[in-house]
N, C-alpha and C positions, 0 to 999 in steps of 0.2 A: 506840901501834901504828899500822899501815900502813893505811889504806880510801882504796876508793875511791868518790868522791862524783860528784852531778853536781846543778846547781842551777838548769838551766833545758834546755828540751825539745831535743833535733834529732841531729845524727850524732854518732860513736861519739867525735870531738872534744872533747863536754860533757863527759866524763870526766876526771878530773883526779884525780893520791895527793896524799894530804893524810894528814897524822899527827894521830891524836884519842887520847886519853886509853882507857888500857884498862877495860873497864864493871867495875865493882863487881859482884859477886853479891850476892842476898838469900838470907835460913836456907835456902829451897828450889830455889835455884838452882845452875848447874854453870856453870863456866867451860872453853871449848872453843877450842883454840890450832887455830883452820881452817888443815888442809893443802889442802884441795881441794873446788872449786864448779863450776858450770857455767853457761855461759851460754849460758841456752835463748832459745828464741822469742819468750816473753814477757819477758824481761828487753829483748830490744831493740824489742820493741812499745813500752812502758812508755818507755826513753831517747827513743825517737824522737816520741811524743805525741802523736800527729798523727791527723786524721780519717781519713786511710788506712791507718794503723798500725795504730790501737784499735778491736777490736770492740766494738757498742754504743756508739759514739760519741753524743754527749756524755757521757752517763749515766759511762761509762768516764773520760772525760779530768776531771770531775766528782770522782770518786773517787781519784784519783792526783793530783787539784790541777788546776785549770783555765790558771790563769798560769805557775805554776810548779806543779815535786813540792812536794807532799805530805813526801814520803821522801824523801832524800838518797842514799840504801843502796839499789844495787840488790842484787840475788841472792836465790832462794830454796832452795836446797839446801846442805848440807854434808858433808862427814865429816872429822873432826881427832879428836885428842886432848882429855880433861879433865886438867886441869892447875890445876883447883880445884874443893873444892866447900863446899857452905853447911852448916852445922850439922845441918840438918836432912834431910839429903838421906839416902836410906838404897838407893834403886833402883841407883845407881852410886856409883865407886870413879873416884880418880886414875889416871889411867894406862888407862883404858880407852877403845877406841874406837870413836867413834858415828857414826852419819850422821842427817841428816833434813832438817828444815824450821827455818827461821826468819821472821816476817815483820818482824825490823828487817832485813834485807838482810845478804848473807852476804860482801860484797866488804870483809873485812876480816880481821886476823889473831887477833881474837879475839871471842869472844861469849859471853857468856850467855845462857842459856835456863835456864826451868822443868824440873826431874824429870820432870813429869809432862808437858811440853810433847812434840811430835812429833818425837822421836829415839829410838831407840835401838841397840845391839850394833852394830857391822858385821857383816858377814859374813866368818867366817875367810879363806876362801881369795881376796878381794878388796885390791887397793892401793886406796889413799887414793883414787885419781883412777877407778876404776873405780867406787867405793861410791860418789862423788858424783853419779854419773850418775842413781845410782837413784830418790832422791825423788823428782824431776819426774818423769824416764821413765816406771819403772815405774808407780810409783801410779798416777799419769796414768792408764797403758793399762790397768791394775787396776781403775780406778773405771768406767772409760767400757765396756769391757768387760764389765761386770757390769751396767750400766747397760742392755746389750742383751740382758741374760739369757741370755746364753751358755752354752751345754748340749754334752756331746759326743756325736759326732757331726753337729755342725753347718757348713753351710758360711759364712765368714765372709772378708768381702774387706778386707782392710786398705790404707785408700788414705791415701800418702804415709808407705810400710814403711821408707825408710831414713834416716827420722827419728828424734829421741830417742823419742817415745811411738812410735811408728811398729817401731821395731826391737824396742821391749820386745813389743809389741803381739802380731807375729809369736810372739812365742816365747810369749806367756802363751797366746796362743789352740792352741797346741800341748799346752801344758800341762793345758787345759782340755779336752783330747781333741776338737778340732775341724780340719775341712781347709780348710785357710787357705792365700787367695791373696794375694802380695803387688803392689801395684801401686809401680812407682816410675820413675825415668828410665833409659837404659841403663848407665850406666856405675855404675849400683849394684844391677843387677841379681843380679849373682853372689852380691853378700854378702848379699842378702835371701832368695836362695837356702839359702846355708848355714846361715841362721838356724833353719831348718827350713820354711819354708812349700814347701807342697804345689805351689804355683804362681805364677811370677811375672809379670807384664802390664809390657810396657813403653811407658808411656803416650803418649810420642813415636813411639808406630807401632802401637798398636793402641786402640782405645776398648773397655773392657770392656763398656759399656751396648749396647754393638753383638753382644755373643756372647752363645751361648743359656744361660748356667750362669744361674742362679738362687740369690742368697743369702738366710741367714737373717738375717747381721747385715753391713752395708755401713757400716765405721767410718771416718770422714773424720778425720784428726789433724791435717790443715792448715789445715780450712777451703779446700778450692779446690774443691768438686763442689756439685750444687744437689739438690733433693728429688725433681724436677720431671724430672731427667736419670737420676734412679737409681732411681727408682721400678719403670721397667720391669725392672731387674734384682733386686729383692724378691722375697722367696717371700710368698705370703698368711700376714700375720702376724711379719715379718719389722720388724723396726728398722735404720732409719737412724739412725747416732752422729754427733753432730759434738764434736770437743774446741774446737773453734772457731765460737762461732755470731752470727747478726747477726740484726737485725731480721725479716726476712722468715720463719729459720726459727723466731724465736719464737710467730708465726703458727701456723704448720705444724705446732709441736710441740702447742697448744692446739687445734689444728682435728683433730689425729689424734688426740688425748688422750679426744675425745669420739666421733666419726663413722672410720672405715675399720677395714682391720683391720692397715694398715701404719703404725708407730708413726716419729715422730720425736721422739728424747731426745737433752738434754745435758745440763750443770749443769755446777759446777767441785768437779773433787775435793779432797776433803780430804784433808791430811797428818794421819795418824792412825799411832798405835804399833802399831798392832795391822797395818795392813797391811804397815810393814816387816818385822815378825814373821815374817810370811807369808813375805814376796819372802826373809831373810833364809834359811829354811830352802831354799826352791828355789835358790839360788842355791848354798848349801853342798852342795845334792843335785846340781850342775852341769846344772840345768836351767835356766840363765838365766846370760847373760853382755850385760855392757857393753859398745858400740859406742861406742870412742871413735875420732872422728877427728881431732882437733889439741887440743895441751894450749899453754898460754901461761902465764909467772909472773904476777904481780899484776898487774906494772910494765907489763904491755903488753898490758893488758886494753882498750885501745882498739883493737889488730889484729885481737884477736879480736870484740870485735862489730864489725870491718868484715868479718871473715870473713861471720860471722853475717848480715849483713846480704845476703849476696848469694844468702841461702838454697838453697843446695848441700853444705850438711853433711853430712858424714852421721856419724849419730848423735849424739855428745855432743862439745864442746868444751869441756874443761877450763882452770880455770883451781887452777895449781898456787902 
C-alpha cells in the first residue's frame, strides 16, 4: 500500500510516498481502505517540531521524539471503507462505512483499528471527504465546548470561526441554543456567517475586547488571544477555552481553578464513539455540515501542508 512518511522534523519537503506492506488485522480488528483524511493544524505542528511550532515545548517535542518522530505516520482522522474484518468482530460488517480516529497516523491506504477503537457509521448523507473532516473538527469543538459548560441561551464568542474546530464550533454552539459570535479575517467572514452565528467581528478592523458585549464562554481554537486581554470581556463566572495552550495559561488555569470566579480550561479531547454517535445524528438532522476548502490526492500531500502552513484555510483540507 501507498503512506506517507516523514523521518526527521522541518517543511512540508520531509514528506515523501513510500509503499509498506498492508497491516494484518487481529480476531478483533477491522481493516479500513482510507478514502479520505485531513490535514489539520496539528498534523503540521507535529511535521514541523520545532519550539515555535509545539505547544508546551519541550515536554511536546519530548513526546513526538526529540531528534527525530517517534511516528513515521502522520494524520489523525479518517473515513474509508471496511474491506475486512477479524473473527471476532461482531459491531461491523464489510462494506460499511466509517469515520474516526487513528493514532498509527492515517496518511495511508489502509489501516486497521480495533471494533471497539474510536470509529464508527458515517453519516448517511455525507461524502468520504466531508465525514473526514469531522473527527478532528467536530469532536474538537464538542469537547472544548462542553468544557465551558455551555447552556442555552448563552453568549459565546468563538475566536478563529473559519477554522476546522472554529467552523464546527459556530454551529455546535447554535446547536446548543446559544448566540454565538464568530471572530475571524474578512474574507471569511460571510461563510461564518452562514454557518449560522449571530455575529461576526472582523479581527483586522475591530478588537472585540474593545466593545461592551460580555460573554459567557470566549473559545480560542487557535491559540492567538491571551487571559489577560479577554478577561475584560467575561461575564462573572464565565470560562476562557483554549484548544491550544502554553505555559503561562497553564498557570492561569490552576490560579482560577482555586481563587476568581472567571475560569480558564483546556485539555485535549478525546476521540471517543460515543461522541461521533452524537455529531453523526446532527448531521443526518442537517444541523452540521463540513467546511471544506481544498482537497488534494495522497501523492501531493506536501502542497497541501504547504497550504496549511500559511494558515489561511478555511475549514478542512482533505486529503483524498
Amino acid at each position: 500500500m501507498k503512506a506517507m512518511i516523514y523521518t526527521r522534523y522541518g517543511s512540508p519537503d520531509v514528506l515523501r510516498l513510500k509503499e509498506l506492506d498492508k497491516p494484518a488485522i487481529e480476531d478483533n480488528e477491522v481493516l479500513i481502505k482510507v478514502h479520505a483524511r485531513t490535514v489539520s493544524s496539528g498534523d503540521a505542528r507535529m511535521r514541523q517540531g520545532s519550539r515555535k511550532s509545539l505547544p508546551m515545548w519541550p515536554i511536546s517535542k519530548i513526546a513526538i521524539g526529540f531528534t527525530k518522530p517517534k511516528k513515521n505516520i502522520l494524520g489523525m482522522d479518517l473515513a474509508g471503507e471496511i474491506v475486512s474484518i477479524g473473527s471476532k468482530v461482531t459491531r461491523f460488517n464489510i462494506g460499511d462505512q466509517v469515520y474516526g480516529f487513528s493514532g498509527k497516523g492515517t496518511y495511508v491506504e489502509y489501516i486497521s483499528i480495533a471494533e471497539d477503537g474510536a470509529i464508527g457509521i458515517m453519516p448517511s448523507n455525507m461524502s468520504y471527504e466531508e465525514a473526514a473532516a469531522v473527527p478532528f473538527g467536530a469532536v474538537s469543538a464538542l469537547y472544548f465546548l462542553r468544557k465551558g459548560n455551555i447552556k442555552s441561551g448563552q453568549k459565546v464568542l468563538i475566536y478563529g470561526a473559519s477554522g476546522s474546530v472554529g467552523t464546527f464550533a459556530v454551529q455546535l454552539g447554535k446547536v446548543f441554543g446559544a448566540e454565538v459570535t464568530g471572530v475571524c479575517s474578512t474574507g471569511n467572514v460571510e461563510m461564518v456567517r452562514s454557518l449560522g452565528a449571530d455575529k461576526v467581528i472582523d479581527y483586522t478592523t475591530e478588537d472585540f475586547t474593545h466593545q461592551s458585549d460580555k460573554y459567557d464562554i470566549i473559545f480560542d481554537t487557535v491559540g492567538k488571544t491571551k487571559f489577560s486581554h479577554c478577561n475584560r470581556s467575561l461575564k462573572q463566572n464565565g470560562f476562557y477555552v483554549l484548544a491550544v495552550i502554553h505555559y503561562p495559561q497553564i498557570f492561569q488555569m490552576i490560579r482560577t481553578s482555586i481563587v476568581g470566579d472567571k475560569k480558564v480550561v483546556s485539555g485535549i479531547a478525546p476521540g471517543n464513539t460515543e461522541d461521533l454517535v452524537f455529531l453523526k445524528k446532527l448531521i443526518e438532522e442537517e444541523k452540521l455540515v463540513s467546511v471544506i476548502d481544498r482537497c488534494y490526492p495522497l501523492e501531493q500531500i506536501t502542497e497541501a501542508h504547504e497550504y496549511v502552513d500559511k494558515g489561511r484555510k478555511k475549514g478542512n483540507v482533505v486529503i483524498t
